[in-house]
N, C-alpha and C positions, 0 to 999 in steps of 0.2 A: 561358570554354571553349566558349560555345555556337557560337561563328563557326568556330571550329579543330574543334568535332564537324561539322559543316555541309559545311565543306571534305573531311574525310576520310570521310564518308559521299556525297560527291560524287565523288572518288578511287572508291570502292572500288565504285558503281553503272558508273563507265566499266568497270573491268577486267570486270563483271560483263556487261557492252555485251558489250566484246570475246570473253568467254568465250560470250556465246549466239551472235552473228556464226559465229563458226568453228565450235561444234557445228551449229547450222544449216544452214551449208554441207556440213559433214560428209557430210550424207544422201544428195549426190547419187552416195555410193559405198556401193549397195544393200546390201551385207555389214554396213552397218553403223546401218543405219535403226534397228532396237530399239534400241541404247546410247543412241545421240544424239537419237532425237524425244524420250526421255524427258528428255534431262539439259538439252534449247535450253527446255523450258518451266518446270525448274525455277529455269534461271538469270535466265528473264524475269521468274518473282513474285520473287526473289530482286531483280533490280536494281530494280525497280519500290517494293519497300520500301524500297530504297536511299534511291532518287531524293527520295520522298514526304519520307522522312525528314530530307534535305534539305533540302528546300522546307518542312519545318514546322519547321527549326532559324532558317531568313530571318525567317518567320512573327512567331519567339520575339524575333528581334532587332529587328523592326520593333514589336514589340507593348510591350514594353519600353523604346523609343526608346534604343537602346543607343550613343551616338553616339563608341564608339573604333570601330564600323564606319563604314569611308568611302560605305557606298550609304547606310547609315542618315543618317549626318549630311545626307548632299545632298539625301535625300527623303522625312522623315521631320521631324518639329516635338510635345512631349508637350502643346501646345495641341489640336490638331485632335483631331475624335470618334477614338473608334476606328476604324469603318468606313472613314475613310481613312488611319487607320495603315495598319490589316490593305490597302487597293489601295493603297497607296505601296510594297509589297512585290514589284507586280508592273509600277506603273507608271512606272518607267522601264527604262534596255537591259536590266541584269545580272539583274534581276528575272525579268522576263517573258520571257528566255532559259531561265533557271531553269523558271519553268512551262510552258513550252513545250514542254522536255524530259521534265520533272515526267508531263505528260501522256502523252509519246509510248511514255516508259516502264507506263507505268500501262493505258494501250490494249492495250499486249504483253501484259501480264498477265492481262488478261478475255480475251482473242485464246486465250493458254492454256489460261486455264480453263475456256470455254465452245467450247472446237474440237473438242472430241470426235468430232462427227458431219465434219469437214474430211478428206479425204483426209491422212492422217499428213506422208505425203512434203511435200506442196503445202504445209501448216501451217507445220511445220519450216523450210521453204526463206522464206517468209511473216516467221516470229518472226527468222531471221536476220538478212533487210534491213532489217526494222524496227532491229536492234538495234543495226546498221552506219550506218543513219540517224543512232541515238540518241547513237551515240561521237565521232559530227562533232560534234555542239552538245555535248555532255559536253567534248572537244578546246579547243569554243571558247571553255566558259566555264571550263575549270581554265588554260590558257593565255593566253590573248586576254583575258578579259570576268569576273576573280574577284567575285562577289559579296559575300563574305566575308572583302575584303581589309580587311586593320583598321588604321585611322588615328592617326599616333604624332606629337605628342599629340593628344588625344581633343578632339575640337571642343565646344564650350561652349555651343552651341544648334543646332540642326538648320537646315536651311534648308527643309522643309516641302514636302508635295506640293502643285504645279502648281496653282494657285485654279480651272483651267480644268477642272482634272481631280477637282473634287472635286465630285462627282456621286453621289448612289446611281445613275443609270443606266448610267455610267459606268463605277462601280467594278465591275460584274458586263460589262460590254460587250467587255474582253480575253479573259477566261477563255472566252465564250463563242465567240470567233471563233477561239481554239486551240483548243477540243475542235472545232469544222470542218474547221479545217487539218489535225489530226493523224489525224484519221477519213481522209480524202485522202491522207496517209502511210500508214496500211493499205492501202487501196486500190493504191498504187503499190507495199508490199511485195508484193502476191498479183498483182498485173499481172509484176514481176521474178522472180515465182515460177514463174509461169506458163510464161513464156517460157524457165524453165530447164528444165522439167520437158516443156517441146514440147505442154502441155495446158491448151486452152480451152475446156471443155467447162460445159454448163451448174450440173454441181455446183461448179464455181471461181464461176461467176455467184453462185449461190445462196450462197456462202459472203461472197463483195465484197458482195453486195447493200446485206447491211445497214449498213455500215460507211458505205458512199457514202449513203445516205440519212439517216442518223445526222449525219455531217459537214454533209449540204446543211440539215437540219431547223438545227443550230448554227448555221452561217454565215447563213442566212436570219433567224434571230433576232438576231445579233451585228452584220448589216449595216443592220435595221428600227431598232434600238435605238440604234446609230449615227449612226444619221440625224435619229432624233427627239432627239438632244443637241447635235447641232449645230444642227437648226431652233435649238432653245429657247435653248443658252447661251453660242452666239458673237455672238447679236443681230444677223444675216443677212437675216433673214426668208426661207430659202430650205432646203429638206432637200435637195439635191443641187448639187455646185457643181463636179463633175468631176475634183476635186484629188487628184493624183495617188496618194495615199495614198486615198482614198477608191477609186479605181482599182482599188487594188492587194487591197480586199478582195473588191469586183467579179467582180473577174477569177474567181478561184477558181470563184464563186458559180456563173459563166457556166459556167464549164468541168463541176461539179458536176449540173448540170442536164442538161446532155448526157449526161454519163455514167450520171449513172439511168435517164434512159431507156434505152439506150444497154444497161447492162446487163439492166433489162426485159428487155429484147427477146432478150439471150441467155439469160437463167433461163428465159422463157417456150417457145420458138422455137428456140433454140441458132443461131441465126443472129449475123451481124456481130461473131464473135470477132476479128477485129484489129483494128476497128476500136474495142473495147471498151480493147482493150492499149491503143492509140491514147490514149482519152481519159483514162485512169488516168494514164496517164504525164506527159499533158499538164497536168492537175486539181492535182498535187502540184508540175508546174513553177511554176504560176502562184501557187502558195501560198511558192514559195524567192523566187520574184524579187518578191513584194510582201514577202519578211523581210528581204529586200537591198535595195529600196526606202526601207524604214521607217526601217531600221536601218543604214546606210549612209553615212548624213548629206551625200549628193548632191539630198536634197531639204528644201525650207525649208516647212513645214506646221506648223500648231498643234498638228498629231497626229503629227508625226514624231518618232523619236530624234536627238537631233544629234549624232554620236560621230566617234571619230576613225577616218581613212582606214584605217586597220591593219585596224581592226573589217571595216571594209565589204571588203575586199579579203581576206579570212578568209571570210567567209559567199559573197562571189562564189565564192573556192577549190570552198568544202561544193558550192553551186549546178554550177558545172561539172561537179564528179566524182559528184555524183549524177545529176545529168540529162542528163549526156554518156555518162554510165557505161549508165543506161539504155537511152539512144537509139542505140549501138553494140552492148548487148544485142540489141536489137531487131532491128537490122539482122542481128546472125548470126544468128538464131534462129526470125526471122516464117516463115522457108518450112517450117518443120514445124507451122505453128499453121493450118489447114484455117480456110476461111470459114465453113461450118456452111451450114447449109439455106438456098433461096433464095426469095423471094415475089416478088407480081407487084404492081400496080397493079387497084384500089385495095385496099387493105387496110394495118391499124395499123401492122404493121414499116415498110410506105414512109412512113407519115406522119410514126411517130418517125424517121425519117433526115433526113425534110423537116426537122424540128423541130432534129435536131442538126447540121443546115447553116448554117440560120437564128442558131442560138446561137453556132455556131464563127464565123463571117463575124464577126459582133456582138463576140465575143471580142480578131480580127485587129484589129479598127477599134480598142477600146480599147486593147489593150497596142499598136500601133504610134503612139496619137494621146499614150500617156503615155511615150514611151519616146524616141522621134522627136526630141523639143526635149532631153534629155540625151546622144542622140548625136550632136546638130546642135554641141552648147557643147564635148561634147570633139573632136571633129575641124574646127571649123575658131574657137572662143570665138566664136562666135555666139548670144546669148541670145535663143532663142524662145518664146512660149506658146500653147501649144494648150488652147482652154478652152474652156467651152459650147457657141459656136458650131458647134464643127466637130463636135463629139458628135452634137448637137440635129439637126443637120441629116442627119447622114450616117446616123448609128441610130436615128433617130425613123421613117420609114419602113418599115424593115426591122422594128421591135421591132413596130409597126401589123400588118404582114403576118405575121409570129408567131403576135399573137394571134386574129387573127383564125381563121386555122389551127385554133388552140388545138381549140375544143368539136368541132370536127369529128372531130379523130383521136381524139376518145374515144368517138365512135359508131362507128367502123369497126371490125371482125371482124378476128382474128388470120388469117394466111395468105391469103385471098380475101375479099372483101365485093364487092357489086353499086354502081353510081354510084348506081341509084334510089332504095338506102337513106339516103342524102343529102340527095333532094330538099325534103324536107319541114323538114329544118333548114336546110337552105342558103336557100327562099326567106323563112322567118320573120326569119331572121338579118340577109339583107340589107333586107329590109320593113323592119326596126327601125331599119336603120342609114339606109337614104335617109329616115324617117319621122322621127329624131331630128337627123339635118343639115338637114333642112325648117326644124324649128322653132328649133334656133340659129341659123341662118342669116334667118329673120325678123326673129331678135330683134335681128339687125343684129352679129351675132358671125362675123364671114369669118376668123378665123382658121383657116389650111386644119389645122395639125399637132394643135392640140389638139381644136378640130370633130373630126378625121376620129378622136380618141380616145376622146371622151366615145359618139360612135358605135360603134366599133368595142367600146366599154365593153361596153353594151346588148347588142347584140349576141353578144358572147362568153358572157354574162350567160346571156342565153335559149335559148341554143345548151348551154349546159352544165346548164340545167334542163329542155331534153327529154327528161335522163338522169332527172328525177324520177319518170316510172313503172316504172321497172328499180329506183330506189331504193327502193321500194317494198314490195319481194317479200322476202319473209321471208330467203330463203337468201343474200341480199346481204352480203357483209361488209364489216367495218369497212374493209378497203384501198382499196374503193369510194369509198364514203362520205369517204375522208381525200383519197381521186384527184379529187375534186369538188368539195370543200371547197378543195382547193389552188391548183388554177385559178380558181374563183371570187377568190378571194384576188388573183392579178392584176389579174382585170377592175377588181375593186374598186380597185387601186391604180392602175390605170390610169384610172381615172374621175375619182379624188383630184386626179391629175397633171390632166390637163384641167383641172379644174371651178377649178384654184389658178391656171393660167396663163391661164384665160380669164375669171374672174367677181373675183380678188383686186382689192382696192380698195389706193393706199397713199398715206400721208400725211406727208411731210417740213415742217415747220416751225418757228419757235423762237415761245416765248410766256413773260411773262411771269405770276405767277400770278394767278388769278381772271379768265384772260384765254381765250375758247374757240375753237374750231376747229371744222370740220366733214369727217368721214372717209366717205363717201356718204349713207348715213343715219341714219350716226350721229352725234351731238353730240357733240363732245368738249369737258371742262369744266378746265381746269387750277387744280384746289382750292393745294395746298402745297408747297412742299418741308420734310421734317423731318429730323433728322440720326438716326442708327441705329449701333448697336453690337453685335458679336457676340464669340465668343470671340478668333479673331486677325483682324478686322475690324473697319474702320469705314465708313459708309456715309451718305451722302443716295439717298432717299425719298422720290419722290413720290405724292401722291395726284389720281388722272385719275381723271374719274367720267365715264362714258358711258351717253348715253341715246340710246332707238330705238323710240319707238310704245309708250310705258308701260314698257319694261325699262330697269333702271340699275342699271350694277354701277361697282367702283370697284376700280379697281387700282392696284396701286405698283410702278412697273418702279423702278430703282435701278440707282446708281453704288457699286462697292462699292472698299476698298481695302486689301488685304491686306498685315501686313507680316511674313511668314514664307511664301514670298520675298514681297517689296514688288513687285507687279502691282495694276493697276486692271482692273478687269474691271466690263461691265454685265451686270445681272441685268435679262433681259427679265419682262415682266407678261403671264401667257396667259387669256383666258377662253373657256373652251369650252359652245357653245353647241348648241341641235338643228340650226342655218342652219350653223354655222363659229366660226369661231374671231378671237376680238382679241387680235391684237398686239401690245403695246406697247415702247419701247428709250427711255431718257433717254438724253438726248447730255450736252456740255459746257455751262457757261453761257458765256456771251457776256459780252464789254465791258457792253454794257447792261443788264444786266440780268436778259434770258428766255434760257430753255431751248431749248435745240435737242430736238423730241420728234419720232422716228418711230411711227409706226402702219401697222396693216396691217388689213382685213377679210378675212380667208382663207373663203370657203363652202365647205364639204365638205372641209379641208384634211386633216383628221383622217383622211378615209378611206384616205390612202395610208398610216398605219399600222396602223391596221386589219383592212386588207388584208395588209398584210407578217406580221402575226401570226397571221392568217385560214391564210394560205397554211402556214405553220410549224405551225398548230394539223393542218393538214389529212396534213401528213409526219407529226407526231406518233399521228395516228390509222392508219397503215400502220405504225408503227413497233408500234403497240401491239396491232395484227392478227397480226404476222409473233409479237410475245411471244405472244399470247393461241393462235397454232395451234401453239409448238414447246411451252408446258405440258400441251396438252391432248394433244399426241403423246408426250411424255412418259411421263403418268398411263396414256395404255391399253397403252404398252410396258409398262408398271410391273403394269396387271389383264388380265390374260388373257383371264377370263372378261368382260370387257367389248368386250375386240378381239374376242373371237367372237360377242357380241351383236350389234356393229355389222355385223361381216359378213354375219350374216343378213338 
C-alpha cells in the first residue's frame, strides 16, 4: 500500500495545485482579497505536505527495495549502501520529477509563511503561479511519468543505480540544482505577479531578491560539484567539456547572475524595472528548456535521461504555455510597468548593466551553440557538433572582458561617481596584468587566451582588495564582505582555468609492470596489478608510485566491474598536493601484456573549485546578512523601549 498511499497523496497535492492557482488569481477582483489571500496560503502548506508526503512514500519504497514497483526495480539493487538507495530515488526521470515538484511545492509554503511583510495582493498573485507551475509537473507525473507504477509480476532483483552515478558528490548534486531552478520559479512567479498587478516597485525587488539569490548560491554550488565529479569519475581529465547537458545547467546560472544584479539595482535605486521582468522571465526559461534537454531524450550524454518521445513533447507542451503564456503577459502589460529612476555614467547602475550585457551576449552564444546542431538534424538530418572550440573561442574574450570589469563596478558610487575615483585601481590593475604577461611570456608561455587569464586573474584579484580598507571599518556588514568574497571567487577560478590549460603536464602510455615512465618531473613507477572486490563489484588495481625531489606517494587508479547493471567503469587515482594535483586513469591491457596508463600533472587545478565554493560561500554570507537584519528587525518591532533607544 505504500506506492498506492504515494500515488493518492500525489492526486490530492495537484487538486490542492489547482485550488491555490484559482484562489490566487481570485485577488485580482479587490472585493475579494481578505477571503482568498488567506485561503491561496493555506492551500500552499496544505499541498506542500502533500507533495513532501509523497516523495517520502518513493523514499519508503526505494529504501526497502520494494521491487513490484517498476522505478524501484529499474533503479534500485538491496546490494548497494544505503546512500544510494535513498539517490536512486531521485536519480533517474519519475524520481527527480517527483522532487522537483517535491520542492517547488515546498518553496510555496516558506513563500507563505514568511510573506508577511510582501504586499498581500502581490504574494497571492505570486503563490498562484507558483501553484499553476506546480500542476504542469504534478499533470506530468500522474499522467505521462507515474512513479509509483507497480510491476505485475514483481521483478526478482533490481537492476541498480547507474555505477556512474553512485557518488556521494553526486548523490547530493540533483537536489542541489533543483532547489536553483525552483528559487528561479519564484522568481518568475512574482515577475507574472508583477506584471498583473501593473507593479514594479522596489518592495517587489526586495521581496524576489532573496529568492534569486538563494537559487544562484544553489546552482553555483550544484554546477562547482558537478563539475568536480565529472573531473574525477569519467576519467576525462577535464572539468568542463561544453556538453550540452552541462549547458543546460549554465545557462540558468548565467541568466541568474544578471538578475541579481539586475534586481540590485531595483531594491537599491528602483531603477531598470522591465528590464528586471526581463530577466526573471528569462532565468526560469532556461531552467524548462535545460528539463526538456535532460529529459527529452534528444540528447545522448552520461548525465541525460533517455525517455520516450511522449515525455519530451509533454514537458516541451509545460515549456510553451508557461513561457509563451509569460511572454504575451508581458507584452499586454509592460506599458503600465514605468522604468523607475535614471543614472548617468560613471556610476554602479551603468556598470551592473555593463555587467548584464556581458552575461546576456554570453548566455545567446550558449543556448544558440547547444541548441543550433538539434535544430540543424531536425530540419534538414544533418548531424552537427558544436563543441569547445567554438565556446573557447567566441566566450573566452568576452568572459576576460567581464572580469576584468568585475573590481571596478564594486568601487563605483550609486547614482554618480567621478572617473578619478578609478584612477588609482585601474593603473594597479593594469601594472599587474602587463607585469604578470611579462613574466609568462619569458617563460616562453604565448598562449594569448589563458596568459591574458592568469592576468586578468591578478588583476581582478587586487582590484577587489582595494576594497580592503572599507572592509575594514566597523560598520561594514556581512553583504560586503560576501559581495567580495564572491568575486574573488571568480578570479580564483579563473586563475585555476589558466594555470590547468597552460602549466598541465599529460602522459598517455602502456607499460608493463615494474616498468616506469616519466610525466615532467615526475617519476612514474608501475609496481602491480592486484584483483579487488567490493559489495556488487569486482575490480583490478593498480599500484603507480610517483616520485619528485624526495616526495612519493602511491596510487591505485582501477578498472572496476559492476554486475547490477553490468558497466565497467574506471576509477581514476587523485593526489592533491600544495603545487597540483596527480592524475591517474588505467586503461585496458593489451595483447602483450602492459597497461595502457594515462596521467596528468594539473598545478593549481584545484583552484577552480575553490573558487566555485569561494564564490557560493560568499552568496551564502549576503544571504545570512539579509537573515541576520530581518531577526534583528523583528526583536525591536517585538521591544519598544529599544526602538526608542536606538532612535535616540
Amino acid at each position: 500500500m505504500i506506492a498506492e498511499s504515494g500515488l493518492i497523496f500525489l492526486w490530492l497535492a495537484a487538486m490542492m495545485a489547482l485550488l491555490q492557482g484559482l484562489f490566487g488569481l481570485s485577488v485580482l477582483n479587490n472585493r475579494l482579497d481578505d477571503v482568498f489571500s488567506g485561503a491561496v496560503k493555506i492551500t500552499a502548506l496544505i499541498q506542500a505536505a502533500l507533495a513532501l508526503s509523497a516523495f517520502a512514500m518513493l523514499l519508503w519504497l526505494f529504501m526497502r527495495v520494494d521491487l513490484s514497483v517498476t522505478l524501484v526495480a529499474e533503479n534500485d539493487h538491496w546490494a548497494k549502501p544505503m546512500l544510494y538507495r535513498v539517490a536512486a530515488s531521485w536519480g533517474n526521470h519519475e524520481g527527480s520529477m517527483l522532487l522537483w515538484v517535491t520542492i517547488l511545492s515546498f518553496c510555496g509554503a516558506l513563500l507563505a509563511l514568511f510573506g508577511g511583510k510582501i504586499d498581500q495582493k502581490l504574494l497571492s498573485l505570486a503563490l498562484g503561479s507558483q501553484a499553476f507551475l506546480a500542476l504542469g509537473f504534478f499533470a506530468f507525473l500522474l499522467f505521462v511519468s507515474n512513479p509509483f507504477a507497480r510491476l505485475n509480476p514483481p521483478a526478482t532483483e533490481g537492476l541498480g543505480l547507474n555505477p556512474l552515478l553512485q557518488d556521494p558528490g553526486l548523490a547530493f548534486h540533483p537536489p542541489t540544482l533543483y532547489l536553483g531552478y525552483v528559487g528561479l520559479s519564484v522568481a518568475f512567479s512574482f515577475a507574472v505577479a508583477a506584471l498583473l498587478t501593473g507593479k514594479a516597485d522596489r518592495a517587489f525587488a526586495k521581496a524576489m531578491r532573496i529568492w534569486v539569490l538563494g537559487a544562484w548560491v544553489f546552482l553555483t554550488i550544484g554546477i562547482t560539484a558537478g563539475s568536480y565529479w565529472a573531473y574525477y569519475e569519467l576519467g576525462w581529465g577535464g572539468f568542463w567539456f561544453w556538453d550540452p547537458v552541462e549547458n543546460a545547467a549554465l545557462m540558468p546560472w548565467l541568466a541568474a547572475t544578471a538578475l541579481f544584479h539586475s534586481v540590485s539595482v531595483l531594491a537599491k535605486r528602483d531603477s531598470l524595472r522591465v528590464w528586471t521582468l526581463v530577466l526573471a522571465v528569462t532565468a526560469f526559461s532556461m531552467s524548462m528548456i535545460g528539463t526538456f534537454l535532460v529529459r527529452s531524450g534528444i540528447l545522448v550524454s552520461v548525465h541525460a535521461f533517455a525517455v520516450d518521445p511522449w515525455r519530451g513533447s509533454f514537458i516541451l507542451g509545460l515549456l510553451g504555455l508557461y513561457i509563451g503564456g509569460a511572454l504575451a503577459l508581458f507584452a499586454l502589460r509592460i506599458a503600465k510597468i514605468h522604468q523607475g529612476n535614471h543614472f548617468i555614467l560613471p556610476s554602479r547602475e551603468a556598470g551592473l548593466v555593463l555587467n548584464n550585457l556581458f552575461l546576456g551576449v554570453i548566455l545567446a552564444i550558449v543556448l544558440i551553440g547547444t541548441l543550433y546542431p538539434l535544430l540543424a538534424e531536425m530540419m534538414n538530418g544533418e548531424k552537427l557538433s558544436v563543441g569547445a572550440p567554438y565556446f573557447n573561442m567566441i566566450i573566452t574574450p568576452l568572459a576576460l572582458l567581464l572580469c576584468l570589469l568585475m573590481p571596478f563596478g564594486t568601487l563605483l558610487r550609486w547614482k554618480q561617481d567621478r572617473w578619478a575615483s578609478l584612477k588609482w585601481p585601474l593603473l594597479v590593475g593594469a601594472g599587474l596584468f602587463i607585469l604578470t604577461e611579462v613574466i609568462l611570456a619569458l617563460k616562453g608561455l604565448f598562449s594569448t587566451a589563458p596568459l591574458a587569464s592568469i592576468s586578468l586573474g591578478v588583476a581582478v584579484m587586487v582590484g577587489l582588495l582595494c576594497l580592503w580598507p572599507l572592509l575594514r571599518q566597523k560598520t561594514i556588514h556581512l553583504n560586503l564582505w560576501g559581495m567580495v568574497l564572491a568575486h574573488l571567487g571568480i578570479a580564483i577560478t579563473l586563475g585555476g582555468i589558466a594555470s590547468d590549460t597552460l602549466f598541465s603536464q599529460e602522459l598517455l602510455t602502456a607499460l608493463k609492470p615494474q616498468q616506469t615512465a616519466r610525466l615532467g618531473d615526475w617519476q612514474l613507477h608501475f609496481d602491480r596489478v592486484m584483483p579487488d572486490l567490493g559489495s556488487d563489484w569486482t575490480a583490478i588495481v593498480a599500484d603507480i608510485r610517483l616520485e619528485r625531489n624526495g616526495q612519493s606517494f602511491t596510487l591505485h587508479p582501477a578498472l572496476r566491474h559492476f554486475t547490477n547493471p553490468v558497466t565497467d567503469t574506471s576509477e581514476t587515482a587523485l593526489k592533491t598536493t600544495k603545487a597540483g594535483q596527480l592524475y591517474l586513469v588505467l586503461g585496458q591491457q593489451a595483447e602483450d601484456g602492459r597497461w595502457q596508463i594515462r596521467a596528468w600533472w594539473k598545478p593549481l587545478v584545484t583552484l577552480i573549485w575553490d573558487g566555485g565554493f569561494l564564490t557560493a560561500f560568499g552568496g551564502i554570507l549576503i544571504l545570512l546578512d539579509r537573515l541576520l537584519r530581518y531577526l534583528q528587525k523583528r526583536r525591536y518591532q517585538n521591544r519598544p523601549d529599544e526602538r526608542q533607544r536606538l532612535s535616540l
